[in-house]
C-alpha positions as CSV (number, residue, x, y, z in Angstrom):
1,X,139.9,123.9,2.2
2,X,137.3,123.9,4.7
3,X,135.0,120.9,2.4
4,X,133.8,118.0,3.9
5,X,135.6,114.6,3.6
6,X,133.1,112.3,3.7
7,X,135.2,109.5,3.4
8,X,137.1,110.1,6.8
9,X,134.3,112.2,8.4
10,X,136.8,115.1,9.1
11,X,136.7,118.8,8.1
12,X,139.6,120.4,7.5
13,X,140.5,123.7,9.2
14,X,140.3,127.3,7.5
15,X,143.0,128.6,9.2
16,X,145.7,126.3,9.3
17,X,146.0,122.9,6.0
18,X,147.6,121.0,8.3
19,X,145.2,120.5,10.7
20,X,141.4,118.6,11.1
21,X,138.6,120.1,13.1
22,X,137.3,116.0,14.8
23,X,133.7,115.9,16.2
24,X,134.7,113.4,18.3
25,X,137.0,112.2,20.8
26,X,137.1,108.9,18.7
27,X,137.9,110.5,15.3
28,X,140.8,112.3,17.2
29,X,142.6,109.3,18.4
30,X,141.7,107.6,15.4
31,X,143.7,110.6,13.0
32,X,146.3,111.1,15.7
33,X,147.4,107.3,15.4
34,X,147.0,107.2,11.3
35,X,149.8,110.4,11.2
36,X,152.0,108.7,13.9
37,X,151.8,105.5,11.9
38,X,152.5,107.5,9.0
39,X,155.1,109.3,10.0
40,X,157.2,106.5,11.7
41,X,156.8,103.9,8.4
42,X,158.3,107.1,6.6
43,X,161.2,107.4,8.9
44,X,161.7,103.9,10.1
45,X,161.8,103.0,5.6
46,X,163.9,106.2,4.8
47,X,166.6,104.8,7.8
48,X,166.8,101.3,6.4
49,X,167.3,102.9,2.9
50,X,170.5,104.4,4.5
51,X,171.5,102.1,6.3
52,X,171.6,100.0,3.2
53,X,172.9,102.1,0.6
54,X,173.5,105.5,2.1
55,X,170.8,106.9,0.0
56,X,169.5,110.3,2.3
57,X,166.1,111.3,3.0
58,X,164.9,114.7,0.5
59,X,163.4,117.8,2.6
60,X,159.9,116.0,1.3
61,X,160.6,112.7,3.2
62,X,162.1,115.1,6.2
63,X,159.2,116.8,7.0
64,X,156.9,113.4,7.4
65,X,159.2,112.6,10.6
66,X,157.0,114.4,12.8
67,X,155.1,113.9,15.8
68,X,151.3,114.7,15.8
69,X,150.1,117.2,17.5
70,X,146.5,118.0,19.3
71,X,145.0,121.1,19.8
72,X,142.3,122.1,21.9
73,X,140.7,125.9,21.9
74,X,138.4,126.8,24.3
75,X,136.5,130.1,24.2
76,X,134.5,131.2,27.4
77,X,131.0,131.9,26.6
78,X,130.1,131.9,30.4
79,X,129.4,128.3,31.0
80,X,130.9,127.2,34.3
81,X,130.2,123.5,34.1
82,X,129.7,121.8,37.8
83,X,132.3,119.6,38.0
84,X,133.9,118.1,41.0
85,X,136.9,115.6,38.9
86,X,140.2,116.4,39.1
87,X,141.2,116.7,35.2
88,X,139.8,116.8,31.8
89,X,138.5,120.6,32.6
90,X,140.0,123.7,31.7
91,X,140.1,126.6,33.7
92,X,141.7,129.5,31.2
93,X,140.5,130.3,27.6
94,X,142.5,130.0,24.9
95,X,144.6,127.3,22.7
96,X,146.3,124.4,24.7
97,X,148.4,121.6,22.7
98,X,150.5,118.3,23.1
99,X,152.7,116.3,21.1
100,X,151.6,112.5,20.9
101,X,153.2,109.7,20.7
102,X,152.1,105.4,20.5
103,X,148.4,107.0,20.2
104,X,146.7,103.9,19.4
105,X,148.5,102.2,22.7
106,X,147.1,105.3,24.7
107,X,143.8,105.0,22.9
108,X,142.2,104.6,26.4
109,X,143.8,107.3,28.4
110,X,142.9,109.7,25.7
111,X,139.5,108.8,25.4
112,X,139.5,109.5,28.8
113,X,140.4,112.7,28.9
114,X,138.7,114.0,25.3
115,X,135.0,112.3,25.9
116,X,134.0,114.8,29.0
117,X,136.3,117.9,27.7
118,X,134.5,118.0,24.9
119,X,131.0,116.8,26.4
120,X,131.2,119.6,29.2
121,X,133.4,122.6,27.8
122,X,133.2,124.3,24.6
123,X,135.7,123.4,22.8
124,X,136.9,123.0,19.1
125,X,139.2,120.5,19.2
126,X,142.1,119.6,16.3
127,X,144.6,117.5,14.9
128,X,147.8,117.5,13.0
129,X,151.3,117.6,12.3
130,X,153.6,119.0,14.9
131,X,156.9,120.4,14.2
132,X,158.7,118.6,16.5
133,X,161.1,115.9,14.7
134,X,161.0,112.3,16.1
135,X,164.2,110.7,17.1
136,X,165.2,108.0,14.9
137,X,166.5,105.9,17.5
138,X,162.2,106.0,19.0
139,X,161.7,103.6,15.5
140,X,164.3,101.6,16.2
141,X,163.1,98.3,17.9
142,X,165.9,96.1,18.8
143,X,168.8,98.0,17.3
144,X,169.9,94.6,15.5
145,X,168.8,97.0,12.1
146,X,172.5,99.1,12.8
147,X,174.2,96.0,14.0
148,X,177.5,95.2,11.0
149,X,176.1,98.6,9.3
150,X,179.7,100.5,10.1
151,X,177.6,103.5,10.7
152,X,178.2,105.3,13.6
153,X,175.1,107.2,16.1
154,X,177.0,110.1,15.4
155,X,176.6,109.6,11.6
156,X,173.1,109.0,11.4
157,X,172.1,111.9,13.9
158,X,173.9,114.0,11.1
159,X,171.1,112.7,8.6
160,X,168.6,112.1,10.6
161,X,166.6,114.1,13.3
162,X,168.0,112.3,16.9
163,X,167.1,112.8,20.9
164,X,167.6,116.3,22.1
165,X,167.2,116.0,25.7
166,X,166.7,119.8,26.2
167,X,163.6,119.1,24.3
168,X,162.7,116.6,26.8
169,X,161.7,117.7,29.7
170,X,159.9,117.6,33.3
171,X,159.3,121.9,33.2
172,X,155.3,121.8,33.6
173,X,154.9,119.1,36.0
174,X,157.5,121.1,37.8
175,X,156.0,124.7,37.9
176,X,158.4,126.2,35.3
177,X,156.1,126.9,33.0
178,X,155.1,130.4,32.2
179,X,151.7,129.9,31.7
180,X,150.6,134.0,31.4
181,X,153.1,134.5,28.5
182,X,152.8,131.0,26.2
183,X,150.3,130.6,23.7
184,X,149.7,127.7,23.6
185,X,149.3,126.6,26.6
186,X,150.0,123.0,27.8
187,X,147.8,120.3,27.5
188,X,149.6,117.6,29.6
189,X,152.2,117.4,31.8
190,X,154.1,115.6,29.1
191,X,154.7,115.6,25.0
192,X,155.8,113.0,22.8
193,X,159.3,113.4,23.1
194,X,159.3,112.9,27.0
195,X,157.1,110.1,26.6
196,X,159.2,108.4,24.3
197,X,162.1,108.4,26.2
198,X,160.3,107.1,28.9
199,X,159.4,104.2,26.9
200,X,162.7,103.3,26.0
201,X,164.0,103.4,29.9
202,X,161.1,101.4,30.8
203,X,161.8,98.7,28.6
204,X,165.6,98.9,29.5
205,X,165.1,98.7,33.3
206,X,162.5,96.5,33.6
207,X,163.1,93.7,30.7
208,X,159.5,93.7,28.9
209,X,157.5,96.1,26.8
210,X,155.9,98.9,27.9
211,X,152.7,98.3,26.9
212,X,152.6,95.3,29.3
213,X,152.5,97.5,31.9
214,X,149.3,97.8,34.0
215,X,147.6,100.7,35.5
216,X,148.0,99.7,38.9
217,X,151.8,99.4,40.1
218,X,153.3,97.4,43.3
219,X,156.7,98.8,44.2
220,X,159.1,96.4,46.3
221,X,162.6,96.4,47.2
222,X,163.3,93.2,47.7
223,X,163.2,90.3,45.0
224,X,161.6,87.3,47.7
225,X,158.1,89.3,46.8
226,X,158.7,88.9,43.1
227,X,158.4,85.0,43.9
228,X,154.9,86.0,45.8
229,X,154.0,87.9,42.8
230,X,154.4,84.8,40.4
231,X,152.9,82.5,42.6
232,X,149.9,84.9,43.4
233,X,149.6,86.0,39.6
234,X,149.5,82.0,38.7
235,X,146.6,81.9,41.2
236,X,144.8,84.3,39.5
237,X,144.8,83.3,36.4
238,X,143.4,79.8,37.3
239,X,140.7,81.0,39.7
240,X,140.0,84.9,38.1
241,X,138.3,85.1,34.9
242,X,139.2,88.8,34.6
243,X,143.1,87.9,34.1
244,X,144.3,86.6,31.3
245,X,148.3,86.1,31.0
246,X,151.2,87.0,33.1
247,X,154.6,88.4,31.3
248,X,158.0,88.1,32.7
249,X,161.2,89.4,32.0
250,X,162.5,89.0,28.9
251,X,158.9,89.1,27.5
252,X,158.0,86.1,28.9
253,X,154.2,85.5,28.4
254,X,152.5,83.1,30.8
255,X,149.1,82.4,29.1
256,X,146.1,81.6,31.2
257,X,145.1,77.9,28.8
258,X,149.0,77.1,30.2
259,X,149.0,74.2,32.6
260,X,151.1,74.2,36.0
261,X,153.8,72.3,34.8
262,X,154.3,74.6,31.4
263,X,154.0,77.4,33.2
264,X,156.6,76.5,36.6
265,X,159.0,76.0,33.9
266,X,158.7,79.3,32.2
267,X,159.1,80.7,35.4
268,X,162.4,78.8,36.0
269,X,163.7,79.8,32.6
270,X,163.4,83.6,33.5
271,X,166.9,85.3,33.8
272,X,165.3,88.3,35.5
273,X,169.2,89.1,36.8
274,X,170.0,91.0,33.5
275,X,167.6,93.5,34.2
276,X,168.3,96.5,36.9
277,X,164.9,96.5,37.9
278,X,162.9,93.9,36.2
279,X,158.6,94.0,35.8
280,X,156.1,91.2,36.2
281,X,152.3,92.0,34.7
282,X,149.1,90.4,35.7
283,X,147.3,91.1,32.9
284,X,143.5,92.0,32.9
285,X,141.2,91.8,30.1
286,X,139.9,95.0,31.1
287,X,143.1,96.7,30.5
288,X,142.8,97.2,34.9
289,X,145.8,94.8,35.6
290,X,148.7,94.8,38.8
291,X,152.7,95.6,38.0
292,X,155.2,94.9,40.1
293,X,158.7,96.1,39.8
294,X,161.4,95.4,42.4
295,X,163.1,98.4,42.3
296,X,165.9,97.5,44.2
297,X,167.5,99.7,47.4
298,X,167.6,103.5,47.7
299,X,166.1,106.2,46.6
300,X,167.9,106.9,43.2
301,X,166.2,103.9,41.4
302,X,162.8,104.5,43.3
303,X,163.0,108.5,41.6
304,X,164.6,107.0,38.2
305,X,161.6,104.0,37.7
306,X,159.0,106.6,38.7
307,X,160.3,109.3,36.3
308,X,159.5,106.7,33.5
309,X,156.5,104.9,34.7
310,X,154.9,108.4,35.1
311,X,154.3,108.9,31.6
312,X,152.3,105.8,31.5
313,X,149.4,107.6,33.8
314,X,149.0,104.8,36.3
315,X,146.1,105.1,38.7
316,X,148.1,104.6,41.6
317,X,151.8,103.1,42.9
318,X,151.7,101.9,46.2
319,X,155.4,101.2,47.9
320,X,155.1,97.3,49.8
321,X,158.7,96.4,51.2
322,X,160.4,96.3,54.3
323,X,162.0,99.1,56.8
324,X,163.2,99.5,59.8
325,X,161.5,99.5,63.2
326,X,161.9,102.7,65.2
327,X,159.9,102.0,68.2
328,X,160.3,99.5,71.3
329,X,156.7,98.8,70.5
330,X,157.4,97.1,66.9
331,X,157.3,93.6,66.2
332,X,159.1,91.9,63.5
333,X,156.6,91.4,60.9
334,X,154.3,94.4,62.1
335,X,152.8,96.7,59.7
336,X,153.7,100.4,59.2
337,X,151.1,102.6,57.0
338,X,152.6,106.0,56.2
339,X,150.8,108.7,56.9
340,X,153.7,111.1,56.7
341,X,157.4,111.1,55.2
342,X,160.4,112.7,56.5
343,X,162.3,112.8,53.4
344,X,165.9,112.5,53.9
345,X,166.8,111.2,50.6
346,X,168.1,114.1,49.1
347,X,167.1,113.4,45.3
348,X,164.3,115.5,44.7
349,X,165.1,118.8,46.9
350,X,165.6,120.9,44.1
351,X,162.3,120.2,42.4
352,X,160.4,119.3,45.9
353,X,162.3,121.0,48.4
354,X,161.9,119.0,52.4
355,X,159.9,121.3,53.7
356,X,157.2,121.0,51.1
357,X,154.6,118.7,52.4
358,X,154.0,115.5,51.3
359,X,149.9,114.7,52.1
360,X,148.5,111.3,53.0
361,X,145.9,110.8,50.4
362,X,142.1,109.8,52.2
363,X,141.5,106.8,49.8
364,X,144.5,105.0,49.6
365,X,145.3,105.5,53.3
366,X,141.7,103.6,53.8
367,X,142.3,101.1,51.3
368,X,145.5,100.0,53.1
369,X,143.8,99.7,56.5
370,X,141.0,97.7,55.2
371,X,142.6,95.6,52.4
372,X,144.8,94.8,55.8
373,X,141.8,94.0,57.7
374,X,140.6,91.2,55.5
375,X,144.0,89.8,55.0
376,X,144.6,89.4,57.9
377,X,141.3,88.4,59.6
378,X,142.0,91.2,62.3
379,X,140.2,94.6,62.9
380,X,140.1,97.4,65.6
381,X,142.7,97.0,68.5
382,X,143.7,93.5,67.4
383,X,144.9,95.2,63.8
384,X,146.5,98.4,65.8
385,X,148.5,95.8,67.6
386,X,150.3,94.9,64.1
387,X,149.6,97.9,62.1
388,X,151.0,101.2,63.1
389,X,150.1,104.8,61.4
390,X,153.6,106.9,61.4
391,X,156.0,108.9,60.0
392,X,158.6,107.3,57.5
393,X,162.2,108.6,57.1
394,X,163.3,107.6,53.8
395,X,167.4,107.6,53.8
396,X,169.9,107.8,51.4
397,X,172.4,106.5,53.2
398,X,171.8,102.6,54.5
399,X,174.1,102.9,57.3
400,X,172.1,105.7,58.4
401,X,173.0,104.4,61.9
402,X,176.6,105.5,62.3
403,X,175.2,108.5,62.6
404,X,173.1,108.0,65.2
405,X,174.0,110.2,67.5
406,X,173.6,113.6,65.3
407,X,170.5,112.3,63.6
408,X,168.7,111.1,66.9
409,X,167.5,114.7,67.7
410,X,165.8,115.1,64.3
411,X,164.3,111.9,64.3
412,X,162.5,111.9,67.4
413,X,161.3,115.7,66.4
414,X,159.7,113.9,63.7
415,X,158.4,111.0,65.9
416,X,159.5,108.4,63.1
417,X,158.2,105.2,63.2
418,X,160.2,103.3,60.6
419,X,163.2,104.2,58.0
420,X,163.6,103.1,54.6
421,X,165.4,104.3,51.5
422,X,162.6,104.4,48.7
423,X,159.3,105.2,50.2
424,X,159.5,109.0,50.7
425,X,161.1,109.3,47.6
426,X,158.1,107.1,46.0
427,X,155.3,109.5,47.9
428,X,157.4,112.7,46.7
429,X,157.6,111.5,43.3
430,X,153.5,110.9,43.0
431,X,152.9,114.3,44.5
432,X,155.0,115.7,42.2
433,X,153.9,113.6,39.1
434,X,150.1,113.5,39.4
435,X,150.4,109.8,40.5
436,X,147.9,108.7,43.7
437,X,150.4,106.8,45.7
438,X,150.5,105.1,49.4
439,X,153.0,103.1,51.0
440,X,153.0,99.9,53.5
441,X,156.4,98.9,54.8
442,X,156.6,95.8,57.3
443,X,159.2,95.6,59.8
444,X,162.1,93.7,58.9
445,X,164.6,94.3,62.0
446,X,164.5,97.2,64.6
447,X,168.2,98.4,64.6
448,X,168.0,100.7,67.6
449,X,167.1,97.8,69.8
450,X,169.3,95.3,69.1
451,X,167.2,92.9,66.6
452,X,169.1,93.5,63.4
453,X,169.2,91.7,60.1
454,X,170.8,88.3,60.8
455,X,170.8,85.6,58.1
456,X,168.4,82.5,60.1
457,X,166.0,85.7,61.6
458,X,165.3,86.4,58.2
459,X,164.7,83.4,56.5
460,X,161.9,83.1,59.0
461,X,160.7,86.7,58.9
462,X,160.9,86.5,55.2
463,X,158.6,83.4,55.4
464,X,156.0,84.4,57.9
465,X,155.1,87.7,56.6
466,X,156.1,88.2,52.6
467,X,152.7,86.3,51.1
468,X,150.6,88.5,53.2
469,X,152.0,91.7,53.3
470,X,152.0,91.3,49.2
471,X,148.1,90.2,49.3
472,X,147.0,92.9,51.6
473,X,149.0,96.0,48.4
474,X,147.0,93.8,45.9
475,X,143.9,93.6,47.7
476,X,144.3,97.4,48.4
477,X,144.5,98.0,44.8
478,X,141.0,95.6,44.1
479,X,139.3,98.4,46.8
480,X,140.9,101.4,44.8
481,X,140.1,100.3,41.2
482,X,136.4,101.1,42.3
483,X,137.2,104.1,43.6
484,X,138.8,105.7,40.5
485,X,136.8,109.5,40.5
486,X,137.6,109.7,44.3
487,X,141.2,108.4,43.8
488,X,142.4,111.0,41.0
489,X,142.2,113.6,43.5
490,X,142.3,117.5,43.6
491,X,145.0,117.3,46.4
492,X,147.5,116.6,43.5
493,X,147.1,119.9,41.4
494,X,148.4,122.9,41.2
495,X,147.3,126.2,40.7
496,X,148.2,126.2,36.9
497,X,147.5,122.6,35.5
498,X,146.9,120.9,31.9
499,X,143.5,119.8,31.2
500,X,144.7,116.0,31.1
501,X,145.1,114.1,34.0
């Protein structure tokens, strides 16, 4: 049509109906949330309709249950901007696209990405309607709409468009992409369909919404920090204007006008056992608020949360829970910052193969040292006496030490300092991902000297050193949320990467 619309301020593209040239990075998200608004009501109505009284959708009503879709062409006119951030730049000419999906709750990470693309590159940049179908089970909320229906998932995937998990997929994040014979090319590491079955494991695993969760993620294996989370989080919302609520499991919203007593009982009331690995949110005004998830033990649910929480484009993960001591030296309750992983986990060998290395990243290895400097009150020698830089090996077997005798040669090549069963895979999975990522551990029991987990040492180790080692991840987080243009770092891509971070 190529006319103005003066009414939406868009202009339609010559070449192609379906899609609308957007000025701005605004107008994009703005258009890219009206057609995925659009196109769920259509097939969120048109599956109640059959549930109802079997009435099918036409073609007509078919094609509306699509994803949109934005486009971004660049064409080299010999600009070569000077910029030293690690994403929303391309580096090829040509057409690069994604698949959205919730727009309007990734209003700011797209923003993020569009407002200095399209301030620094030339670009024409447009939006539309995809071809990919969305799964009707993505606009089902609770699932009580097919409850007493008699219809079967197999039925409705018959009528309408369902999850094909070929479709879904980790390939560009990977390196499987063929990027010299795809037009287009990629414009993130993931499209709608991947996100969206993200967002339903999310909200399986950890018991609350997605969009409660926060930009800045705690990982923990073990459930007496969720009780330092609350207590901390409760803190905070007294004392620190910039929070503002606190959800639980189950959806479970702790509002900052609450009184103590209101709140304590909420907390009681939380059955946070029904959920494999449940999620408590600080929540920041700002949008700049702290996750944790206990992830349990071992490295299958520390590669399984991070698969889904990756779509969300966190700032950073840090690992905070307990390992083993390896050296003579250790104390229970001192502090082990990784500064290398010796993966023996397993899990991810096929995508990251062991011998692929894993780097330390400068800025969260900093923000850990000094976020444990003001915890704890102590710096220089007095810190090195209770926090030790090392090598982790990250298990995936927890009696690891019946094996002692074959893996002890390996181990001390390494010069290990502590063993868990999450961390490496936690690093590996950031590195692989796109997601900054560090890891603190504290010392729980040192089983090659004799001081192993015992019910009464516990108690008292659990006591002594859980509040503080869970202040020193969350005040390493306050350092790295001012750090963000340092954080997202160029260590983390590849040679062939998507303009989006």
């Amino acid at each position: 049509m190529g006319a103005c619309m003066s009414d939406r301020k868009y202009i339609v593209s010559r070449t192609d109906e379906a899609f609308v040239v957007v000025e701005t990075a605004e107008q994009a998200v703005d258009r890219l949330a009206a057609l995925h608004e659009q196109a769920t009501a259509a097939l969120s109505q048109a599956l109640k309709r059959y549930l109802k009284d079997r009435t099918e959708p036409d073609a007509a009503e078919r094609a509306l249950f699509r994803y949109p879709e934005l486009r971004l062409t660049y064409q080299y006119h010999g600009e070569v901007p000077a910029i030293t951030r690690a994403y929303a730049k391309v580096q090829l000419p040509g057409t690069y696209s994604v698949t959205v999906t919730q727009p309007a709750s990734f209003r700011g990470y797209l923003l993020e990405q569009l407002k200095p693309l399209m301030r620094d590159f030339t670009v024409t940049v447009e939006v539309g309607v995809s071809q990919q179908n969305i799964p009707y089970p993505y606009v089902v909320e609770q699932g009580d709409e097919l409850a007493g229906t008699g219809i079967t998932a197999a039925a409705l995937a018959r009528v309408f468009p369902s999850t094909d998990l070929s479709a879904a997929t980790d390939g560009i994040a990977d390196g499987l992409y063929d990027w010299a014979n795809v037009d287009p090319l990629p414009l993130a590491l993931f499209d709608a369909a991947r996100v969206d079955f993200s967002l339903r494991r999310l909200v399986h695993y950890t018991g609350s919404d997605w969009r409660h969760v926060q930009p800045w993620i705690l990982l923990t294996n073990y459930h007496r920090y969720v009780d330092q989370f609350i207590s901390h989080g409760l803190e905070r919302l007294r004392d620190d204007p910039r929070f503002v609520r606190m959800v639980l499991p189950g959806n479970v919203i702790i509002e900052k006008s609450m009184d103590n007593g209101e709140a304590q009982a909420l907390v009681a009331g939380v059955v946070w056992h029904r959920y494999q690995m449940p999620a408590y949110h600080l929540i920041a005004a700002d949008g700049d608020g702290i996750t944790l998830v206990n992830i349990g033990v071992g490295p299958s649910n520390a590669k399984n949360i991070t698969d889904h929480l990756a779509v969300l484009r966190p700032h950073c993960w840090l690992m905070i829970g307990h390992c083993g001591g390896l050296r003579q030296s250790q104390t229970i309750g001192d502090y082990v910052l990784a500064h290398a992983y010796m993966r023996r986990d397993g899990i991810l060998d096929r995508v990251v193969p062991p011998n692929i290395p894993i780097p330390a990243l400068a800025e969260v290895q900093l923000a850990l040292q000094e976020a444990a400097a003001q915890v704890t009150g102590e710096r220089g020698d007095e810190l090195k006496k209770r926090l030790r830089t090392g090598t982790v090996l990250t298990y995936d077997d927890r009696n690891w030490e019946l094996r002692w005798a074959q893996e002890r040669p390996l181990i001390n090549l390494s010069r290990a300092v502590a063993v868990d069963m999450e961390s490496g895979t936690i690093a590996a999975q950031g590195y692989r991902l796109r997601v900054p990522y560090g890891t603190l551990l504290c010392v729980s029991d040192k089983p090659l000297h004799s001081e192993i987990k015992l019910p009464g040492a516990a108690n008292a180790f659990y006591n002594r050193a859980v509040s503080q080692h869970l202040k020193i991840g969350i005040a390493a987080l306050d350092l790295l949320r001012t750090e963000l243009n340092s954080l997202h770092s160029r260590k983390l891509r590849s040679f062939d990467e998507p303009p989006f971070r």
